[in-house]
C-alpha positions in Angstrom: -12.0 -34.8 -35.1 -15.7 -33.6 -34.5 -16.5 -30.4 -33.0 -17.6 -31.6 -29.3 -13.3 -33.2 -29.4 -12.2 -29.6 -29.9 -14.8 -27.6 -27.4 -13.6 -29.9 -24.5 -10.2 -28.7 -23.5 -9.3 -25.1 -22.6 -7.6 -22.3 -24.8 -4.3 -21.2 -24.5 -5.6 -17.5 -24.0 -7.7 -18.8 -21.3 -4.7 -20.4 -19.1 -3.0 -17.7 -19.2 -6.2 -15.1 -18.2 -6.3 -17.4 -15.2 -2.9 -17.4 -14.4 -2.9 -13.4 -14.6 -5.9 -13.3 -12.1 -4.0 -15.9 -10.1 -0.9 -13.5 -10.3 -2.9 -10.5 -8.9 -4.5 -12.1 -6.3 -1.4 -13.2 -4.9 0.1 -10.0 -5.4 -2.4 -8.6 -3.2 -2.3 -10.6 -0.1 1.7 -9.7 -0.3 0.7 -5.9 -0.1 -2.5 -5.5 2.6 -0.7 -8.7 4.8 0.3 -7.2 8.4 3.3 -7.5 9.6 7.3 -6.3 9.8 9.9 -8.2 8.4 13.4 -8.5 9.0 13.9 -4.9 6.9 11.4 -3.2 8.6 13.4 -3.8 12.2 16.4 -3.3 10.9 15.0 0.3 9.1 13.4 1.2 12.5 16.7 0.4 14.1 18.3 3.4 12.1 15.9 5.2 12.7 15.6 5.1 16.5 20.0 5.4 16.3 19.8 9.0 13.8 17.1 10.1 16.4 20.0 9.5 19.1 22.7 11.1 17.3 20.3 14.3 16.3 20.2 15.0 19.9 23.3 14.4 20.7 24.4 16.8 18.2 22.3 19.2 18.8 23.3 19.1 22.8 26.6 19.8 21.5 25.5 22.6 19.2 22.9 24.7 21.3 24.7 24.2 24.8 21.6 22.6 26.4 20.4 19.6 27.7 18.2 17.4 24.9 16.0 13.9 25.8 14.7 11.3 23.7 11.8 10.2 25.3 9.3 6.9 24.7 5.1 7.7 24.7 4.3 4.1 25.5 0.7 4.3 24.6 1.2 6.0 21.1 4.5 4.0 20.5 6.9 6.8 19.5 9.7 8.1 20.7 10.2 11.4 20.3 13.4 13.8 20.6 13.4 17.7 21.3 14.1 18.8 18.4 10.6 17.6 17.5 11.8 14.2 15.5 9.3 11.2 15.8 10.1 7.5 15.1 6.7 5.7 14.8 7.6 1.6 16.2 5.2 -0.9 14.6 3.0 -2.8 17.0 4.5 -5.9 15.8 8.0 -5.4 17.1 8.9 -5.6 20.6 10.8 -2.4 22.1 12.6 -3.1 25.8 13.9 0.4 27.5 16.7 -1.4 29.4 17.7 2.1 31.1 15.4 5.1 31.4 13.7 7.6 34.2 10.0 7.3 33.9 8.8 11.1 33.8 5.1 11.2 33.3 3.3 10.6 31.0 6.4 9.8 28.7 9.7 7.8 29.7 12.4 9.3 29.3 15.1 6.8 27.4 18.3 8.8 27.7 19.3 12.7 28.4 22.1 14.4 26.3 24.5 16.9 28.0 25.8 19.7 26.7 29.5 18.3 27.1 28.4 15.2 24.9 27.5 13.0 27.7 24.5 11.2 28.3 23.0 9.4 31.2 23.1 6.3 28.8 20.3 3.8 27.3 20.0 0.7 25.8 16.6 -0.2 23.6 16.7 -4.1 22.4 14.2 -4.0 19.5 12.8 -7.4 18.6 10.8 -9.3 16.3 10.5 -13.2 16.1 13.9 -14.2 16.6 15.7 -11.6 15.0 17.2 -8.7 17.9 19.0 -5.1 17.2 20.2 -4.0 20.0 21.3 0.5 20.6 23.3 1.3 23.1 24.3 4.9 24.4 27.5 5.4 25.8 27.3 7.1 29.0 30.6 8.8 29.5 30.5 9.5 25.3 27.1 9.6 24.0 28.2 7.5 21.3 25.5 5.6 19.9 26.2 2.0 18.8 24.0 -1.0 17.2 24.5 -4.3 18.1 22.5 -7.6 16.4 
């Protein structure tokens, strides 16, 4: 074999640079792409239905009326106790009950007795739905796909 045979090909140690580069580049559109997958509304879900409960509870405890309310500009919704659930912009939030007080809507009022006035929030995302729903007479909080 002359020298120009063995020059012409690629090294092994080469390949496998390239495929590390390859590797990382792909790695890095994964990370920095936008977007919230089918964890991501389902993890927001929870959220949103420990925010409800929190209230509730603490209607129970302190003997005073607590709201969960929606700031539709910022896209939070926020409790009394302080408590903030952040909602992406990429997933869909209908309020199919609430009082609009302004500037925030108010999603659902906790009793002292463990009553509420009773919400439902459908969160969405492609084709994938959670549904939360309040119980009026109960305050229960349920989720429903």
């Amino acid at each position: 074999m002359s020298t120009a045979d063995r020059r012409a090909g690629f090294t092994l140690l080469e390949l496998a640079a390239v495929m590390l580069i390859v590797a990382l580049v792909a790695t890095l559109a994964v990370l920095f792409t936008r977007g919230s997958g089918r964890s991501e509304l389902k993890a927001v879900t929870l959220e949103v239905a420990a925010l409800l409960r929190r209230e509730r509870v603490a209607a129970l405890l302190t003997g005073r009326e607590r709201t969960v309310s929606l700031d539709g500009v910022s896209r939070v919704l926020m409790g009394d106790s302080g408590s903030v659930v952040s909602i992406p912009k990429d997933i869909t939030l209908d309020v199919l009950s609430a009082k609009e007080d302004a500037p925030r809507l108010t999603v659902v009022r906790f009793r002292p007795d463990g009553a509420s006035t009773g919400a439902a929030l459908r969160f969405s995302r492609e084709k994938v739905r959670y549904e939360i729903h309040v119980n009026w007479y109960t305050g229960g909080v349920a989720i429903a796909q």
